[in-house]
C-alpha positions in Angstrom: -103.6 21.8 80.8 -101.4 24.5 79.5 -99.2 27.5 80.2 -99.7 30.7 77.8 -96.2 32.0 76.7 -96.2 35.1 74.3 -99.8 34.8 73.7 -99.7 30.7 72.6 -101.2 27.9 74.6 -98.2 25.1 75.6 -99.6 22.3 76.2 -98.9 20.4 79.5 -99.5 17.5 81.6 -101.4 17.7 85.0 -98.5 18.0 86.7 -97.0 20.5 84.9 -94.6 19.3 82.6 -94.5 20.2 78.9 -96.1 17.9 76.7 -93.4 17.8 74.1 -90.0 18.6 75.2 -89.4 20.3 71.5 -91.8 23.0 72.9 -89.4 23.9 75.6 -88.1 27.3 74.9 -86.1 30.6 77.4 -89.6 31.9 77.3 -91.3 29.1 78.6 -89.0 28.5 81.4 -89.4 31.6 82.3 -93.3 31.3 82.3 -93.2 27.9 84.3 -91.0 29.5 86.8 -93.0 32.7 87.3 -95.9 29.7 88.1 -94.1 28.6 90.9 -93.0 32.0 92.1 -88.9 31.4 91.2 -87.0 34.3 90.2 -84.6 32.9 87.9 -80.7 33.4 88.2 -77.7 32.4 86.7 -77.2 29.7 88.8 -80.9 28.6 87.8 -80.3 28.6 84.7 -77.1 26.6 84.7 -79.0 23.7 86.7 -82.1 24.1 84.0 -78.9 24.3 81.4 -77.3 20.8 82.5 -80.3 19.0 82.9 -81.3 19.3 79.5 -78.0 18.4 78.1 -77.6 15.7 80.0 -80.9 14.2 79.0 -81.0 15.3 75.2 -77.4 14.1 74.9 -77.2 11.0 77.5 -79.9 9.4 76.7 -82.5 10.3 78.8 -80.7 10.3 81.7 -82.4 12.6 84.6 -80.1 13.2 87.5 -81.0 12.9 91.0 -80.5 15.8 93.6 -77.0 13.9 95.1 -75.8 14.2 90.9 -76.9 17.8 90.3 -74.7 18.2 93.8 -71.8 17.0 92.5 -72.3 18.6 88.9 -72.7 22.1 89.9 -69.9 21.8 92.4 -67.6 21.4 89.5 -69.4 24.2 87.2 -69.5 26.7 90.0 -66.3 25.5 91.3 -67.8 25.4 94.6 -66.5 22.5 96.9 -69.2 24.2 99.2 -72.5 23.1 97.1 -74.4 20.6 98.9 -78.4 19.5 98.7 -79.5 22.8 100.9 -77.9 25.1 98.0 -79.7 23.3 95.3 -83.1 23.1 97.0 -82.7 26.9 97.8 -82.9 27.7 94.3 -85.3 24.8 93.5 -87.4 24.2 96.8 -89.9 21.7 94.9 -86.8 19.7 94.4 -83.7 20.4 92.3 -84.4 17.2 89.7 -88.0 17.4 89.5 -88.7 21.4 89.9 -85.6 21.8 87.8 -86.7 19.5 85.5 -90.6 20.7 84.9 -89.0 24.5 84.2 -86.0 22.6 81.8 -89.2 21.3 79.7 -88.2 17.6 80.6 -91.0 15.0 81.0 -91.6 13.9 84.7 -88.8 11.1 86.3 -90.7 8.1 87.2 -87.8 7.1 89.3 -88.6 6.5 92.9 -86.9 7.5 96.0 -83.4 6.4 96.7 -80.2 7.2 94.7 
């Protein structure tokens, strides 16, 4: 499978997430998320944003929804985030929506925290 961005063929896994996370670019987050019908906005793009840091500079690590919670509360300054805010921008799920369209491979994790 693949996604066409500017004419090029990125290739992905069935599921949707990027083969290579070094083909991840603005321009194919964008593509991905006109795919799943999101309209990206800035806070979007600060979830997409922090997920990538946090797993190309902490080693891997893909936070779960109750993380990104607590994350964007402090980067929005929003004591009034909570799981409904973040599934209203993402409604596949914050972690795993946010993290296809952040060009991270797919959590393996299972439920839980």
């Amino acid at each position: 499978m693949s996604i066409n961005v500017n004419g090029e063929e990125v290739p992905t896994t069935e599921t949707g997430f990027l083969e290579n996370i070094e083909d991840w670019s603005d321009e194919v987050a964008l593509a991905i998320a006109i795919e799943e019908n999101l309209e990206l906005s800035d806070r979007h793009w600060d979830l997409i944003r922090y997920l990538r840091d946090e797993y190309v500079h902490n080693a891997g690590n893909q936070p779960n929804t109750r993380n990104l919670v607590k994350a964007m509360s402090k980067a929005w300054d929003d004591k009034s985030v909570n799981a409904k805010t973040l599934y209203d921008l993402f409604p596949g799920d914050p972690s795993k929506q946010g993290g296809r369209i952040a060009g991270l491979p797919e959590s393996r994790r299972k439920g839980g925290y």
